[in-house]
C-alpha positions as CSV (number, residue, x, y, z in Angstrom):
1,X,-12.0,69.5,34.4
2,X,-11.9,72.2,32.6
3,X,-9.0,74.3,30.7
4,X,-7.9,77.7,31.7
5,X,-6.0,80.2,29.4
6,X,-3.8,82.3,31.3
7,X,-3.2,85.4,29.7
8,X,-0.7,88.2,30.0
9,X,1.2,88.4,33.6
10,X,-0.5,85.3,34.8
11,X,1.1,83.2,31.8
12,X,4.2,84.9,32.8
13,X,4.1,84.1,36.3
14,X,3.3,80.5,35.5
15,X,5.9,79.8,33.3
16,X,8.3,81.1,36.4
17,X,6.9,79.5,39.1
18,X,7.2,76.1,36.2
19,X,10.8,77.1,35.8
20,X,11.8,77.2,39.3
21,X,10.1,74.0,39.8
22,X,12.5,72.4,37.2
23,X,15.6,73.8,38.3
24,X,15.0,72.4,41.7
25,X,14.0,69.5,40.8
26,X,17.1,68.5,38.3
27,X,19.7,70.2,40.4
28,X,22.6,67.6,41.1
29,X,22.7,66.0,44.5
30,X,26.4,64.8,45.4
31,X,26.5,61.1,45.8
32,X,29.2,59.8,47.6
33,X,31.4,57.3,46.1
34,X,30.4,54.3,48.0
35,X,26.9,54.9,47.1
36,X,27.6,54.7,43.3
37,X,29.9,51.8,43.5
38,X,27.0,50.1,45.2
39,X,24.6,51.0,42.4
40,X,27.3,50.2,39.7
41,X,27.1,46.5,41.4
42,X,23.1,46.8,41.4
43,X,23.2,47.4,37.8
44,X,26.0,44.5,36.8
45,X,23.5,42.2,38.6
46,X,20.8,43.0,36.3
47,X,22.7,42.1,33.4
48,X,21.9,38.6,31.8
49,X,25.5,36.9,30.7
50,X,25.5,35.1,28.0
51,X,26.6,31.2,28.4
52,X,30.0,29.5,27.5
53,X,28.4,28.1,24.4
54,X,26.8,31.1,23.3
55,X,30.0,33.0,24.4
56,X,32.0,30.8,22.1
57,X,29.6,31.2,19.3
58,X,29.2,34.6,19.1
59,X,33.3,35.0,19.2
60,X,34.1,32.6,16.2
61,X,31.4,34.7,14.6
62,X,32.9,37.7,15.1
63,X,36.6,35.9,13.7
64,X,35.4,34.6,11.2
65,X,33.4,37.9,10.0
66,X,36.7,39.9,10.5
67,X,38.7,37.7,8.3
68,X,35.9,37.6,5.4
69,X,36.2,41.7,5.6
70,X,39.9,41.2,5.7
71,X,40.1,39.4,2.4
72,X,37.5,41.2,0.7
73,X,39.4,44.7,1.6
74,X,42.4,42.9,0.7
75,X,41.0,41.8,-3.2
76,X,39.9,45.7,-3.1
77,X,43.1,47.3,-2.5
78,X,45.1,45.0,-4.8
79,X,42.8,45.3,-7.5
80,X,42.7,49.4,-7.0
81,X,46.6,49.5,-7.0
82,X,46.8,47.4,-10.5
83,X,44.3,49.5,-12.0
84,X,46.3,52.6,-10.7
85,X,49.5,51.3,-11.4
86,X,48.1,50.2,-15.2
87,X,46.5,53.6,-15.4
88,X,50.0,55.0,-14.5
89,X,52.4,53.1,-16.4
90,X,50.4,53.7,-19.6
């Protein structure tokens, strides 16, 4: 198939005709509430849950990464407020 170049008014008229085309077609269509409850539920079905073990796994993960942070931010601070305080002091 071959190309065409549309020049001038035809170009112009071609990009409006596109335009309406895309207004129309991404216009919002009222959905009742009913209608996206149901497709809320078709979604959660989709989803793959992880297992009690792997739920219970991932969660002492978590923990235990929180209270390595913890400490480590802990150290930080005390070591920054002895260096302050020394700086201070001085």
């Amino acid at each position: 198939m071959a190309k065409t170049k549309l020049l001038g008014e035809e170009r112009e008229k071609h990009l409006k005709e596109q335009k309406k085309l895309a207004k129309k077609k991404n216009k919002k269509q009222k959905r009742s509430p009913a209608r996206f409850f149901k497709d809320v539920w078709g979604e959660v079905k989709k989803v793959t849950w992880p297992t009690r073990k792997d739920l219970f796994k991932t969660t002492f993960a978590v923990i235990v990464f929180i209270i390595i942070f913890a400490v480590i931010v802990g150290l930080m601070d005390w070591g920054f407020g002895s260096l302050f305080k020394t700086f201070l002091l001085s």
